[in-house]
Steps between C-alpha positions, in 0.01 A plus 500: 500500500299190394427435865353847567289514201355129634454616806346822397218333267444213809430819732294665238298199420463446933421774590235518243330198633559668886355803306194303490438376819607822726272709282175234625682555855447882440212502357291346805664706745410801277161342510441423848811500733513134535869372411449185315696188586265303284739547208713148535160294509344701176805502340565113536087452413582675183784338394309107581215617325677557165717161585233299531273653239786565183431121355136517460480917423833598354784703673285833413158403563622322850675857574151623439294307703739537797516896508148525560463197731750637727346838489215390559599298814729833647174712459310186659720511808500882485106516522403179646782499831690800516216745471291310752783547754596785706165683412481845624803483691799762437715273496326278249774523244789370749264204596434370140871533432564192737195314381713497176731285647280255599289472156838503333665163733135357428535575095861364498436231710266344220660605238820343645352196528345469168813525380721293691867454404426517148656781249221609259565631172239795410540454113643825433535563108881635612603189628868525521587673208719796457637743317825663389473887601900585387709334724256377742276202478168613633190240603203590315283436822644825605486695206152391560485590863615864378226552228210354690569690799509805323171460338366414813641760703415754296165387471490500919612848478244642228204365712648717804525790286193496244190276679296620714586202702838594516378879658334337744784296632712814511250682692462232781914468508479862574168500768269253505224621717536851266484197179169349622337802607560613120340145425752275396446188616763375654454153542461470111790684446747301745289147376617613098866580672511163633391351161774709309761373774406143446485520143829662484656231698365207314664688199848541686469114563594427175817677483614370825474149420606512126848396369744543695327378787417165496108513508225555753573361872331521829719790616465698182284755706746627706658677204235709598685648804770621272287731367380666841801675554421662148217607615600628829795692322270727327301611735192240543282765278680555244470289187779698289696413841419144465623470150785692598593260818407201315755578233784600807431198662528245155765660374661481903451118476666427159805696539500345860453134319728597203807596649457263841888346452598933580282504830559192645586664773153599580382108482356268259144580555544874530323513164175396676572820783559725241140676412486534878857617548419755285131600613654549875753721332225709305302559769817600738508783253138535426315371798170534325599379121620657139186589393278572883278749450541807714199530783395900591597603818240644702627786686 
């Protein structure tokens, strides 16, 4: 019982850090239809921002300064590259997609090498502390992971719902052209969606790299890619479907992690397979996500 009530706070606390991440994946495509595989590069900027920063700004004020530095860079790329590319063509979307590869192997690749072999410590006030929750021994670093998330999801989730920011992103996820003829501007919409992503991510940094895990490394950013499969679960669109998939797919990976000796049989390193394992499943089922809204038929 001990070891399902572990592994059941370890998913909570993951997938609320996954939570983060596929909700900046959704939000862009929402915003513009680009899939974003920028997410490894600005989550690993985030995360050496507040490393190098936490000795001469504190652990909160570092945190600070590297939210809004890495938004500011993702709504950078967003207006300064991606928007310049594909111009009026249809297809516009699909073409910016793979330019995201390339900024992101150019981000990591600098990133990388500013950091070297080295392990940095971010200066987390959680350190590795813990605490007795009944019979399990919890790290405070995820108790953490839980609360901040929260906040921070739910404040994602009231500037869908109440700012008029957050109406015009819904109306371009549903029709653009229909969106900018009502005149929202679209490129100020999907440049603040970018912002939100990257902020979001530099947040979700944190949590990734705090006790347990050893620190901050070069390869920290592909956590990132954990989180796609989140993303894709719920639909692409769907925030509440993000949250949802997030949570399937950290709670997949600790049970997976926890009870590893009982699957052997599946490998060693089926824990790394499993958020995919189970995305392929999903979408055997639900080709088109949890949460995919429905499109009218024209008939």
């Amino acid at each position: 019982m001990t070891g399902f009530l572990d592994s059941l706070l370890g998913g909570l606390a993951l997938g609320s850090v996954y939570a983060l991440i596929a909700l900046g994946f959704v939000t862009i495509f929402k915003a513009s239809g680009v899939l974003s595989f920028t997410h490894g590069s600005l989550l690993l900027l985030g995360g050496y921002l507040v490393a190098v920063l936490h000795d001469d700004l504190g652990f909160a004020g570092a945190l600070a300064v590297a939210v809004l530095v890495t938004a500011a860079v993702a709504g950078a790329l967003d207006r300064l590259v991606l928007q310049r590319v594909g111009g009026s063509d249809p297809h516009a979307a699909h073409v910016q997609t793979i330019v995201t590869i390339g900024v992101d192997i150019v981000l990591v690749t600098d990133l990388a090498r500013r950091i070297g072999g080295d392990l940095l410590p971010l200066g987390d006030p959680w350190g590795s502390a813990v605490t007795d929750l009944g019979p399990v021994t919890v790290a405070d670093s995820r108790i953490a992971a839980i609360l901040v998330s929260a906040v921070a999801i739910g404040g994602a989730f009231a500037l869908f719902r109440y700012t008029p920011w957050g109406l015009s992103l819904r109306a371009a996820a549903e029709d653009r052209e229909a969106a900018a003829l009502m005149g929202v501007r679209l490129t100020r919409v999907r440049t603040a969606a970018w912002c939100l992503a990257g902020a979001l991510a530099a947040l979700a940094a944190v949590f990734l790299v705090a006790f347990p895990a050893p620190g901050l490394e070069r390869t920290t950013g592909q956590i990132a890619l954990k989180a796609f499969p989140a993303a894709i679960l719920g639909g692409m669109t769907s925030p509440v479907g993000a949250l949802v998939g997030s949570m399937l797919i950290g709670l997949t990976e600790a049970f997976v992690a926890g009870y590893q000796s009982d699957l052997h049989v599946l490998g060693e390193g089926f824990g790394d397979v499993a958020p995919y394992a189970v995305m392929v499943l999903v979408l055997l089922v639900r080709p088109a996500g949890l949460f995919a809204a429905k499109g009218a038929a024209r008939v």
